[in-house]
C-alpha positions as CSV (number, residue, x, y, z in Angstrom):
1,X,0.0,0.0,0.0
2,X,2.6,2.1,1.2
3,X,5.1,1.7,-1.8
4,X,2.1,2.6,-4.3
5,X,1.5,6.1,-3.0
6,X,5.5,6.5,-2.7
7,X,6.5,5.1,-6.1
8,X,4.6,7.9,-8.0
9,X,6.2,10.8,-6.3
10,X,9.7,9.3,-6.4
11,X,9.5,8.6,-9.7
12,X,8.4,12.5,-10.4
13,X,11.4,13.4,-8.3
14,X,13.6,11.8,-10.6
15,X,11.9,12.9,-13.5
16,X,12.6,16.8,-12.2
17,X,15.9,16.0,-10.7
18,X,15.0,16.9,-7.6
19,X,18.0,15.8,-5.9
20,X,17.9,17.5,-3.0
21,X,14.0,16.2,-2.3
22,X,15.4,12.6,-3.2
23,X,18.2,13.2,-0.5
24,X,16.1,14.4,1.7
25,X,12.8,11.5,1.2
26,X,15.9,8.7,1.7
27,X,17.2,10.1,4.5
28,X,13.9,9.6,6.7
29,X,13.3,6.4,4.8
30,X,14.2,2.9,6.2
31,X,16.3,0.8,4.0
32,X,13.2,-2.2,3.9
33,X,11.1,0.8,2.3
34,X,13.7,1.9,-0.1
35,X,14.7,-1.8,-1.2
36,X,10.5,-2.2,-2.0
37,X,10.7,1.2,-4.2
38,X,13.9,-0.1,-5.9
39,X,12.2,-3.4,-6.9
40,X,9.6,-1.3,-8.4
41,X,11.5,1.3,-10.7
42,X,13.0,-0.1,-13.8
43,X,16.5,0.0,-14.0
44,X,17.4,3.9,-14.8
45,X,15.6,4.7,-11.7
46,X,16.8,2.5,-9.8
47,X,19.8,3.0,-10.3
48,X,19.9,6.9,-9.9
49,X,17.7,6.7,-6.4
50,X,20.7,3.7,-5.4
51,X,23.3,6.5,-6.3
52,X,21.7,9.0,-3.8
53,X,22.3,6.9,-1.0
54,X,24.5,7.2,1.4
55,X,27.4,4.7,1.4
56,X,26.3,2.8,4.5
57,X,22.8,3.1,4.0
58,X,23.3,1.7,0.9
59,X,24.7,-1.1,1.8
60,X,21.9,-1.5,4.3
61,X,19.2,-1.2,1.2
62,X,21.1,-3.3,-0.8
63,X,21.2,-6.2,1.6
64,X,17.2,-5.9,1.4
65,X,16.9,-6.3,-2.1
66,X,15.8,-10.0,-4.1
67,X,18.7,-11.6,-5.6
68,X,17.4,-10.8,-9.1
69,X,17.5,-6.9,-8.3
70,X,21.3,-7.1,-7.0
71,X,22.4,-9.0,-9.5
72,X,20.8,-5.8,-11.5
73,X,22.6,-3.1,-10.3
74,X,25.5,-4.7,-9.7
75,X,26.0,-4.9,-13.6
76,X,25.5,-1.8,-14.2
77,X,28.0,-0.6,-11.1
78,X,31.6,0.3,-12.7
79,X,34.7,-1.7,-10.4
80,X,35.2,1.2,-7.4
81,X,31.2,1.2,-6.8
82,X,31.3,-2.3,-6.4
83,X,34.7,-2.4,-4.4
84,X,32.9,0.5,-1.8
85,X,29.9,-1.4,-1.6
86,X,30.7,-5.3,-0.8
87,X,32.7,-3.4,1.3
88,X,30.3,-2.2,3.6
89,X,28.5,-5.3,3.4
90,X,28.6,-7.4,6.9
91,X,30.6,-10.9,6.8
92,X,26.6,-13.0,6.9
93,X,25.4,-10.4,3.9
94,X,28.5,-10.8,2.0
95,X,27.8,-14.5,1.7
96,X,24.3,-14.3,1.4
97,X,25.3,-12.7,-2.0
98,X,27.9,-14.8,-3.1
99,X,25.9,-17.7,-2.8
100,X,22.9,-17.0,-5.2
101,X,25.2,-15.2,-7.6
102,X,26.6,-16.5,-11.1
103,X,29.8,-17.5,-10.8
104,X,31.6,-15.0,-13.1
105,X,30.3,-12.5,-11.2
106,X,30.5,-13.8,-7.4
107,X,34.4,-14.1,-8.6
108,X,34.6,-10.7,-9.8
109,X,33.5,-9.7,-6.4
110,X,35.8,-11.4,-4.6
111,X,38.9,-9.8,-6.6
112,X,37.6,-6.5,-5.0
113,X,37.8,-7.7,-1.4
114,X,41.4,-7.6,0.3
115,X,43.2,-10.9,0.3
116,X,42.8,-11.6,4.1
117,X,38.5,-10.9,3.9
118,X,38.6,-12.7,0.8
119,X,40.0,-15.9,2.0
120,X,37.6,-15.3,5.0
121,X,34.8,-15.4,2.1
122,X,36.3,-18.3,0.1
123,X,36.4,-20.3,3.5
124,X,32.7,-19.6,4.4
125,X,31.6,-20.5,1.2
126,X,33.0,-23.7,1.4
127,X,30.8,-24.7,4.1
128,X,27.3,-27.1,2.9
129,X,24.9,-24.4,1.8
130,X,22.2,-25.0,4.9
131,X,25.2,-25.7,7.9
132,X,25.9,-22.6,10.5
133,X,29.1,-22.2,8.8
134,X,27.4,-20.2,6.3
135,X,26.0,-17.3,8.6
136,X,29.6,-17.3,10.4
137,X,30.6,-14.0,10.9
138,X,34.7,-13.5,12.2
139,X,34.2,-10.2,13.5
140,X,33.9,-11.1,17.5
141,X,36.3,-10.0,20.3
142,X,38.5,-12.3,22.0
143,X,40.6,-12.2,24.8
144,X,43.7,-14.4,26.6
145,X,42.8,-16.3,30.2
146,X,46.3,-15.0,30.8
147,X,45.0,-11.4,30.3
148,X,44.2,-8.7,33.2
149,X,40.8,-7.1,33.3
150,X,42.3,-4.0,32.3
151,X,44.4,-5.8,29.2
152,X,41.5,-7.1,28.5
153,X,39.2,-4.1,28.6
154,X,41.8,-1.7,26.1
155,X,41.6,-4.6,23.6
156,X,38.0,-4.6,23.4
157,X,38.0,-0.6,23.4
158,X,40.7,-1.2,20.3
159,X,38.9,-4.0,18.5
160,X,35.4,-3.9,19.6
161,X,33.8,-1.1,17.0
162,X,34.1,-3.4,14.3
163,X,33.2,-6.5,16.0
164,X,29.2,-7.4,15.4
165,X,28.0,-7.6,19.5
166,X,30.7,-6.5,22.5
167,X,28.1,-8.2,24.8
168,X,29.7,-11.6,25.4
169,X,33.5,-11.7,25.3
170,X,34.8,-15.0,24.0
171,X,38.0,-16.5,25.8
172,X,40.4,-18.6,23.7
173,X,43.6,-20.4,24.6
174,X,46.9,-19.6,22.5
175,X,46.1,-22.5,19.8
176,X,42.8,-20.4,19.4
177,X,40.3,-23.2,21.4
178,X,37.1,-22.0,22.7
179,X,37.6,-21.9,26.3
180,X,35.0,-20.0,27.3
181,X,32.2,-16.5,27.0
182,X,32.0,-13.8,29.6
183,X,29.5,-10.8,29.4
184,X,31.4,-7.7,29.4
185,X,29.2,-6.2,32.3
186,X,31.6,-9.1,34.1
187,X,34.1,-7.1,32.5
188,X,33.3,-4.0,33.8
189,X,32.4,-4.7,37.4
190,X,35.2,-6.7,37.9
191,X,39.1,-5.5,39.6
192,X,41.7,-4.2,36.5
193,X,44.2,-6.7,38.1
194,X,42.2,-9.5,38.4
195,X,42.7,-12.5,35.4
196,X,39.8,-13.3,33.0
197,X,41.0,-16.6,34.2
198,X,38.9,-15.4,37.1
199,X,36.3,-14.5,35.6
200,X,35.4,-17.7,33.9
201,X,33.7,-20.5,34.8
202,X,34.1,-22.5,31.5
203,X,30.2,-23.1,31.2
204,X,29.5,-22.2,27.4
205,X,27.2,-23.2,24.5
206,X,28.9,-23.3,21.4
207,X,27.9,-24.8,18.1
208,X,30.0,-26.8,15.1
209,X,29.7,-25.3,12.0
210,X,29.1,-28.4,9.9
211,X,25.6,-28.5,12.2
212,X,23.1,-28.1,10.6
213,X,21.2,-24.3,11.1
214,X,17.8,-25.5,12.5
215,X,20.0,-26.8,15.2
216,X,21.6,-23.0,15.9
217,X,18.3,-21.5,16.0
218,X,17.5,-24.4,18.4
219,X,20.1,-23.0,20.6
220,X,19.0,-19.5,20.3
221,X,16.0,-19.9,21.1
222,X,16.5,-22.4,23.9
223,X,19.4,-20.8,26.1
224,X,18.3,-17.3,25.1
225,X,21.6,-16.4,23.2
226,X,22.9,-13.1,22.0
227,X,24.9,-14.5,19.5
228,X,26.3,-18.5,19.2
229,X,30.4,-19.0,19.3
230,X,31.0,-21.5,16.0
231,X,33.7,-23.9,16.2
232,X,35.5,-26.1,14.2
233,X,35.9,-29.8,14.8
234,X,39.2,-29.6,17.3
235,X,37.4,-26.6,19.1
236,X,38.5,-23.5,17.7
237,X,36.6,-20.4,17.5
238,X,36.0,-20.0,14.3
239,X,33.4,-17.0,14.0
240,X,30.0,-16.7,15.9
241,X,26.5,-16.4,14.9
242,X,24.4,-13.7,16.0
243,X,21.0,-13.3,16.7
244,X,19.4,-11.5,13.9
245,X,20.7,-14.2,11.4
246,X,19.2,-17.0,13.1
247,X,15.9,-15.2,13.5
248,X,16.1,-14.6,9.5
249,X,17.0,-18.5,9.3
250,X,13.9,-19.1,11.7
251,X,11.8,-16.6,9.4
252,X,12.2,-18.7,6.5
253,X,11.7,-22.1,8.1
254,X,8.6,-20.8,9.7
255,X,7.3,-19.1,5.9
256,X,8.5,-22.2,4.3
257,X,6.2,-24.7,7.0
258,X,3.0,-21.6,6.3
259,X,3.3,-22.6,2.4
260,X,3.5,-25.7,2.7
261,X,0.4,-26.9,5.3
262,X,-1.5,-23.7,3.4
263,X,-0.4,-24.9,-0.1
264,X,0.4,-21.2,-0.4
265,X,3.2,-20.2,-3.1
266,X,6.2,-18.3,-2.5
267,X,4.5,-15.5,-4.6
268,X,2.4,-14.5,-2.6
269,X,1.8,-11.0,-1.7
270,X,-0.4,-10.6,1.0
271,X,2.7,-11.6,3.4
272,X,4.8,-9.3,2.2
273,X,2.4,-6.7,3.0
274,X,1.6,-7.9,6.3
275,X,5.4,-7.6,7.0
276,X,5.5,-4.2,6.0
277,X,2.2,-3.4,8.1
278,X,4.3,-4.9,11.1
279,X,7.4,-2.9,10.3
280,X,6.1,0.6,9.7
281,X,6.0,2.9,12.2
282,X,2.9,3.9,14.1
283,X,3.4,7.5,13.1
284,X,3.7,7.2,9.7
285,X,0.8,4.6,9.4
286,X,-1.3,7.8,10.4
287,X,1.0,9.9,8.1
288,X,-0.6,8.1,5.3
């Protein structure tokens, strides 16, 4: 409903080059609502409204969009707009991409990245296509059982703003094993001279990430997680899982179970728009 009574005055927008009003419309906008817009203008449009976005909003947008419409821009992106924007893309979206593109051009994405995130990507990728190894992202902070509080606490302020939660700090031993997670408010309320050895008490749920992804939103679910610590079969922290991806994994196990007991196809629209419903604001449903 809402992306009929926006399309028309986005497309006059463009049509005056009101760049300024385009600016200003996808500021305010949220990325969901921008993606539905983009699916809707052909591919001109779509690709000048794209071009007004932000560079981490438009990373945020593009994450939202179906396969079909990313595989559409991206063709018509020249090398540094595609370098700038699978860089902004988080580990888990990154992937998401790779997998349901075409080969020639998954691989000309992967040139782009830098040689350490790309063999990051090459080894996620080589995980089954439904095992928790494909949500893995490696951007987590860990910390030595050796370590003060305090040594601890200046390597999480150092590493921590690119890591994807700072809410449970993972311990690992010096081959890299999982040892252990500590929530940071343990962190904080605890001596700078005390050990994280002391602050352990090696009780932790952890995953392998040849299981299966049912199983990690199993976990989830069960123990209340933040985010799930991935392993590989001797024990070492390989990445972790976080929340948001295993409720998008849940999503689609719970749509998928809907269509089937319903016989409903995976076309149909009114879900989409009870989605959208859902994720509006209150405010702007009475805007409209």
């Amino acid at each position: 409903m809402f992306k009929e009574l926006l399309l028309p005055e986005v497309k006059r927008l463009i049509r005056d080059k009101d760049w300024s009003g385009l600016k200003e419309f996808l500021k305010e906008s949220y990325p969901s609502d921008i993606a539905d817009l983009l699916e809707e203008l052909d591919e001109p449009d779509a690709l000048i409204l794209f071009r007004l976005l932000s560079r981490e909003k438009a990373a945020d947008v593009f994450a939202e969009l179906e396969p079909g419409k990313q595989e559409s821009l991206l063709k018509q992106f020249n090398n540094q707009e595609i370098k700038e924007l699978v860089a902004e893309l988080d580990t888990d979206e990154r992937t998401r991409l790779f997998e349901e593109l075409p080969g020639k051009l998954t691989q000309k994405l992967l040139d782009t990245l830098p040689p350490e995130e790309r063999r990051e990507a090459l080894e996620i990728l080589a995980y089954p296509e439904n095992s928790v190894g494909r949500l893995i992202t490696p951007d987590y902070v860990a910390v030595m059982p050796s370590w003060t509080v305090e040594q601890a606490i200046e390597h999480i302020r150092q590493t921590g703003e690119d890591a994807e939660t700072i809410n449970m700090i993972y311990v690992v031993d010096e081959e890299g094993h999982l040892v252990d997670d500590i929530p940071i408010r343990r962190f904080i309320l605890a001596d700078p001279k005390q050990k994280v050895d002391s602050l352990m008490d090696r009780h932790f749920i952890s995953i392998l990430a040849s299981e299966d992804q049912e199983e990690a939103v199993r976990l989830v679910k069960k123990y209340n997680l933040v985010a799930l610590p991935v392993t590989d079969s001797k024990g070492i922290l390989i990445g972790i899982v976080t929340v948001d991806d295993i409720l998008d994994v849940s999503e689609e196990e719970n749509t998928e179970d809907f269509q089937r007991i319903g016989g409903v196809t995976a076309e149909t629209k009114a879900l989409g728009f009870i989605t959208n419903i859902i994720e509006t604001p209150l405010s702007k449903l009475y805007k409209m």
